[in-house]
C-alpha positions as CSV (number, residue, x, y, z in Angstrom):
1,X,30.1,-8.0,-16.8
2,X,30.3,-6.9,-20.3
3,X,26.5,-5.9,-20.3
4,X,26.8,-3.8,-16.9
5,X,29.7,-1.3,-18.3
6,X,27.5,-1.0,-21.3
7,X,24.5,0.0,-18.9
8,X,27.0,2.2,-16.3
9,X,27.9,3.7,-19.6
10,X,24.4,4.8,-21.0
11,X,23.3,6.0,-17.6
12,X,26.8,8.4,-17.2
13,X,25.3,9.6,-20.4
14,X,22.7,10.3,-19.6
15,X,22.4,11.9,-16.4
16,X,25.5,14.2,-17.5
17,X,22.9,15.4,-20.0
18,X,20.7,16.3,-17.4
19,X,22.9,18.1,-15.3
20,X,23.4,20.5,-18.2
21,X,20.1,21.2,-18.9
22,X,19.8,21.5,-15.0
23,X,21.7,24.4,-15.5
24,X,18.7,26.7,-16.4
25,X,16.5,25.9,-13.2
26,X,16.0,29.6,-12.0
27,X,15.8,28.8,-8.0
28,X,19.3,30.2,-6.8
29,X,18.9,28.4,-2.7
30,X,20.6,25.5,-2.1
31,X,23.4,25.2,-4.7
32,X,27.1,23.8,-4.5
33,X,27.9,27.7,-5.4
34,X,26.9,28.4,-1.5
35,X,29.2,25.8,-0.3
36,X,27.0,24.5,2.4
37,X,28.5,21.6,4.1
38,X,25.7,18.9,5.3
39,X,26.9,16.3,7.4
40,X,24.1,13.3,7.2
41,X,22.8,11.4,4.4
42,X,20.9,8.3,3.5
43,X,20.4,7.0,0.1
44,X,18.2,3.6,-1.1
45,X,19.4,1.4,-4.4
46,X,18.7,-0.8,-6.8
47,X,21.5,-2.9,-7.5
48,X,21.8,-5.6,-10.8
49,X,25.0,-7.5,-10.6
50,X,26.5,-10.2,-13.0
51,X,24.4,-13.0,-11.3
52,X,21.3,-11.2,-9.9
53,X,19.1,-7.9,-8.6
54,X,18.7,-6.7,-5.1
55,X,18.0,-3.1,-3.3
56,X,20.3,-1.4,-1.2
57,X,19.9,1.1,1.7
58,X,23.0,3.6,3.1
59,X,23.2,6.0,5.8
60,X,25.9,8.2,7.8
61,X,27.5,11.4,7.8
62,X,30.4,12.6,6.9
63,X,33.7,12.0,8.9
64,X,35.6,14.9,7.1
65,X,35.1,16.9,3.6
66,X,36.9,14.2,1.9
67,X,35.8,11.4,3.5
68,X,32.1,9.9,4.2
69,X,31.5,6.8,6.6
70,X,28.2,4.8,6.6
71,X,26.6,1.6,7.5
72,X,25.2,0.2,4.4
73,X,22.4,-3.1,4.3
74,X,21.8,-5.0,1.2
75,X,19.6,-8.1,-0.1
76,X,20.7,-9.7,-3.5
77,X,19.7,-12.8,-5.0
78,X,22.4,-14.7,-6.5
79,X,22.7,-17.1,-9.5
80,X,24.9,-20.2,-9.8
81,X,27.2,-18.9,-13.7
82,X,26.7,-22.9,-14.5
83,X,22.5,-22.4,-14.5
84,X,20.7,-22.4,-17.9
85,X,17.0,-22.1,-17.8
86,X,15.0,-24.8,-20.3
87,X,11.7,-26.3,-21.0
88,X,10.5,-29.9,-21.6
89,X,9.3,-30.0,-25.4
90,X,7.4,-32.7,-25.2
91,X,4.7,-31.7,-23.1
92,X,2.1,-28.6,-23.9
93,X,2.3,-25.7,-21.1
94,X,5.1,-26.7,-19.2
95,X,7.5,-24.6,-17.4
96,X,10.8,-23.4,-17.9
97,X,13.0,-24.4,-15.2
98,X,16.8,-25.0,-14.0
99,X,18.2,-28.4,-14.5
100,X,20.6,-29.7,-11.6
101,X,19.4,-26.7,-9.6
102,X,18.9,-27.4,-6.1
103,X,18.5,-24.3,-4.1
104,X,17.6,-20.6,-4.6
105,X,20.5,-18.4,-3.3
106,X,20.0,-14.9,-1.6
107,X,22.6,-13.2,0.4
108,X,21.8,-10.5,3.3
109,X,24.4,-8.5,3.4
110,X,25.2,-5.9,6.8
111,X,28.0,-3.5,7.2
112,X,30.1,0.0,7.1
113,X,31.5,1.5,3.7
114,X,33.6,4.1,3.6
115,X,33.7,7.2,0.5
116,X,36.4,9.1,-0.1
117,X,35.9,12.4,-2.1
118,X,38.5,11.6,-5.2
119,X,36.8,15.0,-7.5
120,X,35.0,17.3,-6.7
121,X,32.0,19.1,-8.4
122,X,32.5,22.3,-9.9
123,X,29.8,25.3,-8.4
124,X,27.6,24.9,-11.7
125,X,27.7,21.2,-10.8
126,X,28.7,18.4,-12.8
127,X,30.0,14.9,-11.9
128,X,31.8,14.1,-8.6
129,X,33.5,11.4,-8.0
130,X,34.2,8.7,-5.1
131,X,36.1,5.9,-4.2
132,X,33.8,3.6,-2.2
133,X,34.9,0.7,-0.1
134,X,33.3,-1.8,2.3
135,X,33.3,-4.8,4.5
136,X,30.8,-6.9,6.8
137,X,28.6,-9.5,7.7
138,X,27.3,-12.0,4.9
139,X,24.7,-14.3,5.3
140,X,23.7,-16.9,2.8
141,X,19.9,-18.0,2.1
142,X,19.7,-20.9,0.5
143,X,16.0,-21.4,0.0
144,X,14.5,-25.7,-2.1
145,X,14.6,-25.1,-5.4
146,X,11.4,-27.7,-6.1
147,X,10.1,-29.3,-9.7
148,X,7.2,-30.7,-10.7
149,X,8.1,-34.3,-11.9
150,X,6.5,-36.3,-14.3
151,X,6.1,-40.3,-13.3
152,X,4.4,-42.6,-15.8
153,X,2.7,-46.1,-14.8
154,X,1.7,-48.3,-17.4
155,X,-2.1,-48.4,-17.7
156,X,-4.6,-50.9,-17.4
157,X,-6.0,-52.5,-20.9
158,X,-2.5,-51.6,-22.6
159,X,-0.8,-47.7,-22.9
160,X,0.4,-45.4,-20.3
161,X,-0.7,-42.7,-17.4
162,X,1.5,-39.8,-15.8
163,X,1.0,-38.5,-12.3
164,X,3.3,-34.8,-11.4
165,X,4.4,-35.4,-8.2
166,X,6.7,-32.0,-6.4
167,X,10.4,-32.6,-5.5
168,X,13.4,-31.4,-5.4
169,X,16.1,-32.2,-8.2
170,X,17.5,-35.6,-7.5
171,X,20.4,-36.2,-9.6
172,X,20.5,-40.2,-9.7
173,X,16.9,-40.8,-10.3
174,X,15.4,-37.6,-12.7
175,X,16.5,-36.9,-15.9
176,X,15.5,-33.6,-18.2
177,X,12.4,-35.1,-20.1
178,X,11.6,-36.1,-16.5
179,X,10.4,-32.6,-15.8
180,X,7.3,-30.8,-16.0
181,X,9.0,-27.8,-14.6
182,X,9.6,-25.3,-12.1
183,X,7.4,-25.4,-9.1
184,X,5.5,-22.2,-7.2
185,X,8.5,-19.9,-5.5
186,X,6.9,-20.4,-2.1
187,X,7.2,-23.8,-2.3
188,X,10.8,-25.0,0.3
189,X,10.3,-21.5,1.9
190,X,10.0,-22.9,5.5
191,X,13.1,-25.3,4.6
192,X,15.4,-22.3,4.3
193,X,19.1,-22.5,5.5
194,X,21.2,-19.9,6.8
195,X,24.8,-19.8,5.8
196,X,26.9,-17.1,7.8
197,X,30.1,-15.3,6.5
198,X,31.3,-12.2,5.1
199,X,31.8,-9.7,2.4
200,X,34.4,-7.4,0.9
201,X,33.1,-4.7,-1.7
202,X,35.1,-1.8,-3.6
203,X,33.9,0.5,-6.0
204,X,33.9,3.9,-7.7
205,X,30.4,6.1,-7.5
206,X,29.8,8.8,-9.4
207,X,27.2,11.3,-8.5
208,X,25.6,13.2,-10.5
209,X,23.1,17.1,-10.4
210,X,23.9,20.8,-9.2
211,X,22.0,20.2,-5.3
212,X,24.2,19.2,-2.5
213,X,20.7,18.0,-0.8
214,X,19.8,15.6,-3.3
215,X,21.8,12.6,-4.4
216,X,21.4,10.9,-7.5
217,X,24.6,8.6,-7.8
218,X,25.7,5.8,-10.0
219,X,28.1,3.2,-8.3
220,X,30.4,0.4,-10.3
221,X,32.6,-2.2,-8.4
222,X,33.4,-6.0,-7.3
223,X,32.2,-7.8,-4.7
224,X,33.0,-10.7,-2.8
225,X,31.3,-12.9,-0.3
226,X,32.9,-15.7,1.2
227,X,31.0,-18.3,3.2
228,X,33.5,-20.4,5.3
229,X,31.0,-23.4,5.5
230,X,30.0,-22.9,1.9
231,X,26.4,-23.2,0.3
232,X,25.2,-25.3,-2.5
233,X,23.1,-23.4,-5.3
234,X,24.0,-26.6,-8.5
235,X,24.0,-30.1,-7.5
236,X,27.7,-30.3,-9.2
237,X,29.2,-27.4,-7.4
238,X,28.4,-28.8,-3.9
239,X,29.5,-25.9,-0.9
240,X,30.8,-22.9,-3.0
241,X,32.9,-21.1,-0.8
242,X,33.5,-18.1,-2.8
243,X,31.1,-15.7,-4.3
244,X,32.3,-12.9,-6.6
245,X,30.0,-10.8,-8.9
246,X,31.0,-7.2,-10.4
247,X,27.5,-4.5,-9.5
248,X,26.2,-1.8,-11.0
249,X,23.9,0.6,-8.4
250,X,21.5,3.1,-8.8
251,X,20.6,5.3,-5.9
252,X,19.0,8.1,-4.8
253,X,18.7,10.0,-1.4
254,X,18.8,13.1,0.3
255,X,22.0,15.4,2.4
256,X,20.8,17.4,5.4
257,X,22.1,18.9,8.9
258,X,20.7,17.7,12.4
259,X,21.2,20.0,14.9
């Protein structure tokens, strides 16, 4: 979390920087000093969050000039905080993997966030900033995490042989010097499991330039998915009901009138 203020930081910086020197663009149509009010917008995101990346795409209009309501989609992939990636020393080329892993985790996330107009920019244009809230539909991928696993059978005429079979993490029969590493990504795809439940998200969003018809924003918040049933990403934290990560959002989109 400590890493992502650091980043929301350095990017405030910076595109406050740019909005000053955006001060000397010469085209005088479309500013905020015309006070043109535009009622629909979409914006696409890149979100990194304390356990993972995703995208994001938003779009809606605005309810009333302080208020904004839209229906937002997101896909995230999500870490277990328990997860340490290592490698097997003992054998040449192997692959770094996580030990006691058992599934990859992704969440799909559907729903409407509201954005309430908390400052507003001034007409040379500046900062503005938003209070975002949200809330919807969650679902949980949890996608075979496999290994490639080293088994050795004594040889004939004295020594040994190995043979790297692929599996998933077995807690009772592998142990670390056991594995060879990670196996390909697509591997367990058609044995992906769908875990429904829902999310809760709340945020500030600061957006940034001098054009009401371009968005460049910043967002910072918490979120929170809760999956009654539960979903199992580490062998020892079997159906984890409660997700929460902190997220940091970069977007860009566009403000226009439909008539």
């Amino acid at each position: 979390m400590k890493r992502i203020v650091q980043i929301a930081a350095l990017l405030i910086i910076i595109f406050s920087s740019s909005a000053v020197f955006g001060q000397f663009d010469t085209e005088g149509t479309d500013t905020l000093e015309n006070q043109i009010l535009y009622n629909k917008q979409w914006t696409f995101g890149i979100i990194a969050h304390s356990l993972g990346l995703g995208i994001q795409y938003r779009t809606g209009k605005r309810i009333t000039f302080f208020k904004t309501r839209m229906w937002e989609f997101e896909f995230v992939s999500m870490r277990s905080y328990k997860q340490i990636k290592i490698i097997n020393p003992y054998f040449a080329n192997s692959r770094r993997y996580v030990y006691g892993k058992v599934n990859e985790a992704f969440f799909l996330r559907g729903g409407m966030v509201w954005k309430k107009l908390l400052n507003r920019k001034p007409y040379w244009g500046g900062v503005e900033l938003r209070l975002t809230y949200a809330g919807g539909v969650s679902l949980g991928l949890a996608k075979p995490y496999y290994l490639y696993v080293l088994y050795f059978y004594e040889a004939p005429g004295g020594g040994y042989s190995y043979e790297i079979k692929t599996e998933r993490f077995d807690p009772s029969q592998q142990s670390w010097d056991d594995i060879y590493g990670r196996a390909p990504f697509t591997k367990g795809m058609g044995e992906t499991t769908i875990h429904p439940g829902v999310y809760g998200k709340i945020g500030l969003n600061f957006e940034f330039g001098k054009r009401n018809t371009k968005i460049t924003a910043l967002e910072i918040g918490a979120v929170l998915d809760v999956l009654p049933l539960g979903m199992t990403i580490m062998a020892n934290s079997k159906n984890q009901i409660f997700f929460p990560t902190g997220y940091l959002t970069l977007s860009f989109g566009k403000r226009f009138n439909k008539y």
